[in-house]
Structure formats: C-alpha cells, structure tokens
N, C-alpha and C positions, 0 to 999 in steps of 0.2 A: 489596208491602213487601219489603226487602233483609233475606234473613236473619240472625239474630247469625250473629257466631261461635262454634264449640264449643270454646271455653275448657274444661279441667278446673277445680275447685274442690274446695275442701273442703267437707261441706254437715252444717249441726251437723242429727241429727236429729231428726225430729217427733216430739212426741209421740203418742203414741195410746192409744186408749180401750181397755179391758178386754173381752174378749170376751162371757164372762158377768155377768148378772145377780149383785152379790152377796148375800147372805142378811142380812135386816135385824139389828141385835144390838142385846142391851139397853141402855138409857140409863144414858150414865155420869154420873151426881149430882157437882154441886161448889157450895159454899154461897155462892158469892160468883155466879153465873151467873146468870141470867133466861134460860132455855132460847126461843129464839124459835120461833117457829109456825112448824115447816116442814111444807112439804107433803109427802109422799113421789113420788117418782113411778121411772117403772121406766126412764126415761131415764138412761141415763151423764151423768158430769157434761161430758165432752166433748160430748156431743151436746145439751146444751143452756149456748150460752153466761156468758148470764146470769143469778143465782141470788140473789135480792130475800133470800128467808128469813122471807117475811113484812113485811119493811120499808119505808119510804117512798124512803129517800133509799142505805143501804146496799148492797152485792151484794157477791156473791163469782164468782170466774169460777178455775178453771183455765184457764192460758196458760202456753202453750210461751214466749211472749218473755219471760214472766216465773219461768219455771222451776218453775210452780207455783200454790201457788194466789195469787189478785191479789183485792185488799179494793177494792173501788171506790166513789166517791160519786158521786153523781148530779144534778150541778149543774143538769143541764136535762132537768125531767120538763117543760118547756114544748117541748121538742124544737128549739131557739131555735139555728139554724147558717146560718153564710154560705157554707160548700161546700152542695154537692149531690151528694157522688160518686158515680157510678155503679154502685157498689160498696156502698152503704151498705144496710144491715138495716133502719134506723127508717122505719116508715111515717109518712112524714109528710103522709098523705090524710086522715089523724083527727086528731081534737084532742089536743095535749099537756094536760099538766097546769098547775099552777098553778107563774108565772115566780118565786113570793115562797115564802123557802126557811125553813124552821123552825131556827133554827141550836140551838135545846135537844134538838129532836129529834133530829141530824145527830150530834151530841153522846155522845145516850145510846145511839142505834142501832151509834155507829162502839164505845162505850166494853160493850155486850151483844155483839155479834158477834165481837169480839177475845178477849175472855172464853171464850165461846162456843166459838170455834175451838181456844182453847189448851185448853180442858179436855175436846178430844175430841169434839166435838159433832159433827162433820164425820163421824164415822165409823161414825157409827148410822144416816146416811140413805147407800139404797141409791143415789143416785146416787153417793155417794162413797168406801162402804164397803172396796168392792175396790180402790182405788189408797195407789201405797205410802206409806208413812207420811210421806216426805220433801215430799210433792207436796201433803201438808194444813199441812204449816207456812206461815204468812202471808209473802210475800216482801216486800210493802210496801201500799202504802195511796195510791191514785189519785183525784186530783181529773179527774173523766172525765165521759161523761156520753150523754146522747141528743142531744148539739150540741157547738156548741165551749166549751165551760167557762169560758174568759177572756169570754164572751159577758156573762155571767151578771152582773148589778147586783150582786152580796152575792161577788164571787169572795172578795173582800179578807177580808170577814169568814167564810168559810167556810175559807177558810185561816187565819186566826186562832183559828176554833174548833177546829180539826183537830189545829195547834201546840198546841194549850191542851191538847188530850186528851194528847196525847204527854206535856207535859210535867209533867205532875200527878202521873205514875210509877205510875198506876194499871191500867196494862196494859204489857208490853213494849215499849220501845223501837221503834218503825219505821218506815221511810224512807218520804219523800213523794214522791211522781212526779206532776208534771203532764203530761198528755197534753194535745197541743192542735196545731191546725193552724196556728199561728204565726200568725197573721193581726193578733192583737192582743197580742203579746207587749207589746209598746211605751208598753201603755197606760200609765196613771197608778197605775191599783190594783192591775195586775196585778205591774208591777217592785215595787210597797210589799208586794205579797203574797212576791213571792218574797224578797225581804229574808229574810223568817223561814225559809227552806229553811238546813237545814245542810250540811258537804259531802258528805254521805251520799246526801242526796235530790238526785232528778234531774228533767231537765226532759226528753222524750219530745216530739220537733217532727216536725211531717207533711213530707217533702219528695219527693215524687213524679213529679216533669217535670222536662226540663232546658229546655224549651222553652215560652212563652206556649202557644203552640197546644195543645201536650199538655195540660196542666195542666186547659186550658178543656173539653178535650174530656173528660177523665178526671174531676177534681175540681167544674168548674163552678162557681167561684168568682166572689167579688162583691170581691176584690183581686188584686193582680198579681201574679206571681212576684218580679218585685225588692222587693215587698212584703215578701214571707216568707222571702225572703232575707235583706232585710236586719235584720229583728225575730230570725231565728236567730241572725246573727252578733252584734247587739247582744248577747242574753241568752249567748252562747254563749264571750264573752269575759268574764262573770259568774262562769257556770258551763259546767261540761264536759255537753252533750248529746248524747243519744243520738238520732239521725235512721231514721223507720220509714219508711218505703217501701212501698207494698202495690203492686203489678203485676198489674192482670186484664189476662184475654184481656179485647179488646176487638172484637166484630164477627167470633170466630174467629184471630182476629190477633195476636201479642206486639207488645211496643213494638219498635220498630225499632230496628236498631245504631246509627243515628245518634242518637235521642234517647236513649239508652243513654249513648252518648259522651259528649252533654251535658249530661245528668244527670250522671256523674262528674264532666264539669267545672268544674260547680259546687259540687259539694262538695270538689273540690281548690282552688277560688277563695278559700270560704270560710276551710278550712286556712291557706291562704297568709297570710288577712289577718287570721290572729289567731284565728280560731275555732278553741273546744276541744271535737273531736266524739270522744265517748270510744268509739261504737259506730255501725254501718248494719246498721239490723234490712233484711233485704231477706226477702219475706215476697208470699204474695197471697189472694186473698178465699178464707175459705171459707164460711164462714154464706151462708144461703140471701138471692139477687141480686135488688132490686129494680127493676132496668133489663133488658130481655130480651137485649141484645146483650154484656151482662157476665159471663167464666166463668172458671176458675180457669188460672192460669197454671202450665205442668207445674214440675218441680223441676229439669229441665235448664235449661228457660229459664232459672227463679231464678237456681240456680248460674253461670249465661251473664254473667248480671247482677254478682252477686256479683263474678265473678273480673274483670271490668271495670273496678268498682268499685276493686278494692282494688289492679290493675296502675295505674292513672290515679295516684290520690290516697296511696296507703301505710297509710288506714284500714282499723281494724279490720274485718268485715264476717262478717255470719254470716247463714247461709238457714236459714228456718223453714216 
C-alpha cells in the first residue's frame, strides 16, 4: 500500500476519561423526576459506551463528537441494518429484540431521562460523577440505534413522537440529530419525518470510501456508493449535514492516499453541486472490533486524512 502523506493538521482533542474512581454522592430529590433504575457500576462512563439506565428504548452515552453527553433512541433493538461494517460493536449472532416500537414508552422514557439528567442525576452514579459539569448537560437527542434507523417501519412516527415531547415545553428545548448511513434517506417517511426537524437539528450521514471497492470492503453494504451519495446531497440541499467518517486499520493497513484523495473528491463533488456539509467528523473505531482484521487507526493517520480533506474541498473538518 502507498503511504499518505504527512500533512500537518490541526487535531481537536479527545476526550478522556477520569483516572480515578469517583466517590458515590447523595441523591439529589426533584418532585417532578421518576429517578430511573440505574445500576451502578465501577466503570467510567467512557469506558462503557452505551448507558440504557434501566430503559427499553432510551440511553445516554458521553461523546467526544458530541461534546458531551448525547441522549439517544433506539430505533432498532431488532438490530435490523444493511451495512456490515467491520467495525461494528452489535453482535448480530444473537437475536435482536422486537422490530415494533412502543412510541408511549419512547415518549415517557425520552420525557424521565431529560428530567432526570437536568436535575443532577447524572452525577450520583459513579460512572459519571467525576466529569465536569459541562460534559452532563444534554447536547441533543439522537434517533440512532443497533442498525440503520431510517430502516425502522415506525421511523416517521418516532419522529413525530420525539417532536411532540419537544414541543409540549415540558422539558428543555433540544436539537434532533439523525444518524444514519444514508442508504434510505430518499424514502417516503423518512423526508416526511424530517420535515419536522428545525434549523437547529441536524442530519449526521455515514460517508466513508471514495471508491465502490473500499466501501465494500469496509462497510459491506447491500447499496452503492452513488447511492449514498446521492440520498446525502438530496437531503443535504434541505439541510446543512454533518458527514462522519470512521477510518479502521484494516488488515494492519490505513486506507491508502489514493482512496483518501477520492474520498475528498467526493465530498468536494458533493459541495460543488449544491450540497450544504456544515462539518467532516473524521474519527476511527474505538469500542471493542467484531472482525479480527479491524484496529484503530493512529491520530496521525487521522490528522493525514483530515488535512486532505480540508486542502481538496475548503470544509470544515475536525479529528476525534
């Protein structure tokens, strides 16, 4: 493989978890809260992604790309996706859960946990105790999931439920982010769903290869790249998108300068014909790899990438 070249970059940094253990602290009472069942455990909250709370459909996760902590919904406990990346955490050797989604549950869980978090809760369990105060405020609310999200039969009406909590005033204001691997942007439910996004809320699109080949090899899709190109720049002339990128070692290997170059070039293709990409998360696995040949990409490489990216095209671009 032809090595990148060693661009310098600017590289925003990671965050990181707290060295010690912090000391559990009393619970703080608010009359309006339903305190959920959390478990305690003696893990940082970085070291374990995702954080239910006792919920079916809700979580909560600290994220660096989200500056914080990130409220997420869980469109697919049926584990229901059309990649396969090689990168991906969900086992999907065991059975998912059930594909039909409670939207009264989804409802009370998103309208308890927001609660929940604004009144401190966060900061009685010791996975989150020791982080700073700014890192427990909620930065927005994700339709995300154990698949692709737009996958999901009830997308439309889980975005309709989620609008509704927002807009009842009974919890704070927050922005919606849909995460998804673009594949079905295009659909019918999915553009009726994002209708109701305001310009606050964002759409978070998978774009990872610049080349079929990569894509196949990396993501292992059951659609094409000018698929998901062109479902980006549809929605992308909508709304302003942010495009994440994850980059594993593959096989001991980075991606190569050339797909690198082609990767930018599609996202300067995109630019050119209209598309509004407000952000390039460039970014690589860290959660433990369900493919043996998949490892984390260093932060030079990242940064290699990045400043690629942002010499091609003129976008934004930031490493995580």
């Amino acid at each position: 493989m032809k090595a990148m070249p060693d661009h310098s970059a600017n590289v925003t940094p990671v965050v990181t978890a707290p060295t010690s253990t912090p000391t559990l602290k009393a619970a703080d009472s608010h009359p309006d809260v339903r305190r959920p069942n959390v478990v305690c455990s003696l893990q940082t909250a970085f070291g374990c992604p995702r954080d239910f709370l006792n919920n079916r459909y809700v979580y909560v996760v600290i994220s660096p790309r989200a500056r914080g902590l990130s409220i997420g919904i869980n469109l697919n406990p049926d584990k229901r996706c059309n990649f396969n990346c090689i990168y991906c955490e969900i086992d999907r050797s065991t059975p998912g859960g059930s594909p039909n989604l409670d939207l009264d549950a989804i409802a009370d869980e998103l309208h308890r946990t927001i609660n929940y978090i604004n009144a401190g809760g966060l900061g009685v369990h010791p996975r989150y105790a020791g982080l700073a105060p700014d890192l427990l405020i909620p930065r927005h609310v994700t339709l995300s999931g154990d698949g692709e999200p737009t996958l999901c039969p009830q997308f439309l009406e889980v975005t309709q439920t989620v609008a509704h909590v927002r807009a009842m005033g009974r919890v704070p204001f927050f922005k919606i982010v849909l995460i998804t691997n673009a594949s079905h942007l295009d659909s019918s439910q999915v553009q009726q769903g994002l209708k109701l996004f305001t310009s606050q809320d964002e759409v978070w699109a998978k774009l990872e290869a610049g080349t079929q080949e990569y894509m196949q090899r990396v993501n292992v899709a059951d659609v094409t790249l000018d698929k998901v190109l062109a479902n980006i720049l549809l929605v992308s002339k909508q709304h302003p998108v942010v495009i994440q990128s994850l980059f594993p070692m593959v096989g001991g290997e980075p991606p190569t300068a050339e797909e690198i170059e082609a990767f930018a070039q599609r996202l300067n293709t995109l630019k050119q014909n209209g598309g509004r990409i407000s952000l390039v998360q460039i970014y690589s696995a860290t959660r433990p790899y369900a493919h043996p040949l998949c490892g984390h990409l260093s932060l030079r490489h990242l940064s290699q990438i990045a400043q690629t990216v942002r010499l091609v095209t003129g976008l934004k671009v930031e490493v995580f």
